[in-house]
N, C-alpha and C positions, 0 to 999 in steps of 0.2 A: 400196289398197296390196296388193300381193302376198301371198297365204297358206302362200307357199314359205319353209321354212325359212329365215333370214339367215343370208348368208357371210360370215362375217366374215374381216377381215387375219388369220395365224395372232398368235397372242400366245404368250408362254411360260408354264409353267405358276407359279404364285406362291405358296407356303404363307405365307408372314406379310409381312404390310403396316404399317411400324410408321409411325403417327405422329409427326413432328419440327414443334415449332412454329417459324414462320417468324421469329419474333425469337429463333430458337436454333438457327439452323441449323448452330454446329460441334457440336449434337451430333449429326451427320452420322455421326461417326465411333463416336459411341456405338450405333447402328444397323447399322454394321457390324461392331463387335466382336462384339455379341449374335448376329450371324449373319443378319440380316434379308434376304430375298429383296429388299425393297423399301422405299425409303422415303418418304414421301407429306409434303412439305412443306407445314404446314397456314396458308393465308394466310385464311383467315375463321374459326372460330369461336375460334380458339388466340388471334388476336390484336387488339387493343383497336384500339377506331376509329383512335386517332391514332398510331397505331404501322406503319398499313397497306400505305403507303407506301416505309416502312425494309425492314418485312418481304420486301415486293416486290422492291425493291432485291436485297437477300440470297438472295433465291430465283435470283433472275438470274444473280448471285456464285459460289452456289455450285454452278448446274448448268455455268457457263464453266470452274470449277474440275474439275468432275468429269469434262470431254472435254479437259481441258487435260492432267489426270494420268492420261488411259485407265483410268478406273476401271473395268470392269465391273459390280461390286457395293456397296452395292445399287442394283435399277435405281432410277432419281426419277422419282417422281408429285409431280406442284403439287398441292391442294385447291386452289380460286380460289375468290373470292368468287360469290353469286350471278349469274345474267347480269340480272335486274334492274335491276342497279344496274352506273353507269359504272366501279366498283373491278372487276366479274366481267370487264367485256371488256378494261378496259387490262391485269388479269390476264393474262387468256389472252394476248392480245401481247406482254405482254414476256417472259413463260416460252414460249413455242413457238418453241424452240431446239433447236438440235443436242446428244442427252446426256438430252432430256425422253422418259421412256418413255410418261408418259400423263397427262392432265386428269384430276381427281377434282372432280366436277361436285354439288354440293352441291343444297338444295333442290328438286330436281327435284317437278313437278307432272304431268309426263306427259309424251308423245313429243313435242309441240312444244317444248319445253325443250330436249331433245337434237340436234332437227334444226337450232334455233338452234346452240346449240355446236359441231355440224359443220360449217356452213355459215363460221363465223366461224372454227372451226379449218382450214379447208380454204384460205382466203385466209390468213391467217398463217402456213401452209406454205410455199405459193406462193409470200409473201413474203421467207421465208428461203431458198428452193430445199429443202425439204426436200419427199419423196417424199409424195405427197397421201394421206392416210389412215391415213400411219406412226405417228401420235401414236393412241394409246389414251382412251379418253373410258368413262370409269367414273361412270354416273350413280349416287348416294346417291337409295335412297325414302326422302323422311322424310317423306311424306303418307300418310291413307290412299289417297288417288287414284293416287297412283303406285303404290304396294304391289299395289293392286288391276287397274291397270294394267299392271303388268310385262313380260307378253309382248310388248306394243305399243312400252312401251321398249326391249324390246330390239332388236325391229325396226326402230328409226327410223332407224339410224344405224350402217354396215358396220364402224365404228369401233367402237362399242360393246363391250367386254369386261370381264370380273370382276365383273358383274352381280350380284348378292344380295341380304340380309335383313340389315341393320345394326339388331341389336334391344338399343341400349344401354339399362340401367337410367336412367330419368325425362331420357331425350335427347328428339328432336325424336319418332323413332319412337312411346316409349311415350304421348308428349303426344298423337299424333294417334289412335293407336288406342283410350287409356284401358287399358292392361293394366298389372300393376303387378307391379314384379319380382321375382324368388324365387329364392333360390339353386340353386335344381335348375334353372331359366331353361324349365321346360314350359310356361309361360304363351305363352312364341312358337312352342312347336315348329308347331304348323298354320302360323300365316304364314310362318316361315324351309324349312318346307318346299314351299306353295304358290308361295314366290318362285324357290324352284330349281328345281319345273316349266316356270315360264314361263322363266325364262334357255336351260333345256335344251329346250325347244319353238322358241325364239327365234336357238339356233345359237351363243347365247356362249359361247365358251371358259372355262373353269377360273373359273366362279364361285365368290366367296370370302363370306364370314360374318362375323359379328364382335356386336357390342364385348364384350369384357368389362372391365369397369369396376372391381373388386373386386382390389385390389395386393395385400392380404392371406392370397387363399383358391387360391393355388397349387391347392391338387385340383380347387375348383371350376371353375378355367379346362380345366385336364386333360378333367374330366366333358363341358365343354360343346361342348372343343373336339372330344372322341370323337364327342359326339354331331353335329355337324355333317359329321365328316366319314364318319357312318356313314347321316347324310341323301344324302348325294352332293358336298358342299360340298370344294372342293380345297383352301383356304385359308380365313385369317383376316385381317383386319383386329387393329391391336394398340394401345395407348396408351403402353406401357408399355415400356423392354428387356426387363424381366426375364420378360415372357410370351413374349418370341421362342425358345427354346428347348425350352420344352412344346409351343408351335404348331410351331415344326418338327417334334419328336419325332412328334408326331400324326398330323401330315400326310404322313409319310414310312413307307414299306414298313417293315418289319424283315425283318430276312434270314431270317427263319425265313417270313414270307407269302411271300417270292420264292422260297425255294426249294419250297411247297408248289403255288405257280402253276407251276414249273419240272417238278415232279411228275405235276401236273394233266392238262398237254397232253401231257408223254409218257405218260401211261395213257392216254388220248383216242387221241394217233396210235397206240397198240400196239393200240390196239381196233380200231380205222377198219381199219389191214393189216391185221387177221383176217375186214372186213367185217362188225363190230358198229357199233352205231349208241351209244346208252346205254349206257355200265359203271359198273361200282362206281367208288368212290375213298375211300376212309377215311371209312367211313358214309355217304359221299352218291352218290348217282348225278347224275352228271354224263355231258353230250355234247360235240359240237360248238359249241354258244354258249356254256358255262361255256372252254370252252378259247380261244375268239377271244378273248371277255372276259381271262382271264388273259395270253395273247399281247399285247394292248392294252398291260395294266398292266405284263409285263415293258417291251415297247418304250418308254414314258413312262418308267418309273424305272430304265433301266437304267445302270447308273453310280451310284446316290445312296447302297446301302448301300456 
């Protein structure tokens, strides 16, 4: 395999991912009033063996309903079940629709996991006339071997985006690494930071973070989600409505950053015409790369505050 960065499809960028379970899928609309960039229709672990089917159903329902009424927001991700089992692939067929922004590919073990899913998303494309590699595929590490793996995952498949560290208290995650939770949540900072390496070495777009698990401890989500997104992490993953609202907050400029970025590059360019290289800026010396950087960040958020 190639050791060139992956290109991937562009994707847009996504601050909160809320979970809807598949035998709940009118609360579609509770996902939208919280403000959710996105919704992630959970057909495996939300729902009970014998329900699999309905939920399936409902997923299909409600993504026909959501090109039927031009929704724009928020976009729909399936979860599907494992591809191990015959529920992962008739998943993925019946939700690889017009209206689906992207698979959310659970138990992943490594890049052959992925390439399966693209290969099998690629012909259910096909088969709808939908544009070949339009659907998004967001592989979930819940091993240690994928966690460990991660840059591999992200290469396997030009599909591949929103890549990350889903480090729920006593989910699949902490089962496979043995770490045990803490309301400060430093027990994953190394892994949820070694995973954003590898997605940002691997080319994925706006890798996102997650879970917090804890309905109760509003600051602690605040805390956690600051701190991911001061790893580099663009978004979250969410369980909950009521976390959509902090996770956007978080993940969003304030207008006070945008106007110091806005400041930034005109001190930059007032230096460069004078033929300076390095100038001051409000205690820090900054140059030309602090100013692209800011430039980057106006062009992505501009319009949000």
């Amino acid at each position: 395999m190639s050791s060139e960065p992956h290109r991937a499809v562009p994707r847009v960028p996504l601050r909160s991912l809320l979970f809807v379970p598949g035998t709940k899928t009118e609360w579609l609309t509770k996902a939208a009033r919280a403000g959710a960039d996105a919704a992630i229709i959970d057909l495996e672990d939300a729902v009970p063996v014998a329900d699999k089917v309905d939920a399936r159903n409902s997923a299909v329902a409600a993504l026909q309903h959501h090109v039927a009424d031009h929704h724009q927001s928020p976009a729909l991700f399936v979860r599907v079940n494992a591809l191990d089992t015959w529920d992962g692939a008739d998943d993925v067929r019946a939700v690889t629709l017009p209206g689906l922004h992207g698979i959310v590919l659970p138990k992943v073990d490594g890049p052959e996991d992925v390439r399966l899913a693209d290969r099998l998303l690629t012909w259910c494309e096909r088969e709808q006339g939908l544009p070949t590699g339009s659907t998004a595929l967001v592989p979930l590490l819940e091993t240690a071997r994928s966690l460990r793996d991660a840059h591999e995952v992200g290469v396997a498949a030009q599909r591949v985006a929103y890549l990350g560290a889903l480090t729920a208290d006593g989910g699949d995650v902490a089962r496979a690494v043995g770490y045990h939770g803490t309301p400060q949540g430093t027990e994953t900072l190394t892994l949820r930071s070694r995973v954003l390496l590898d997605a940002r070495a691997a080319g994925v777009e706006h890798p996102v973070a997650g879970l917090w698990t804890r309905l109760d401890d509003p600051t602690g989500l605040r805390v956690f989600a600051e701190q991911n997104r001061s790893l580099g992490y663009e978004g979250m993953m969410a369980i909950h409505p009521s976390h959509v609202p902090i996770i956007n907050e978080v993940f969003s400029p304030s207008p006070e950053e945008l106007a110091r970025w806005e400041r930034l590059v005109a001190t930059v360019e007032q230096a460069r015409s004078r033929g300076e290289g390095a100038v001051a800026f409000e205690g820090q010396m900054v140059d030309e790369a602090m100013a692209t950087t800011a430039r980057h960040l106006l062009a992505r958020h501009a319009g949000s505050v």
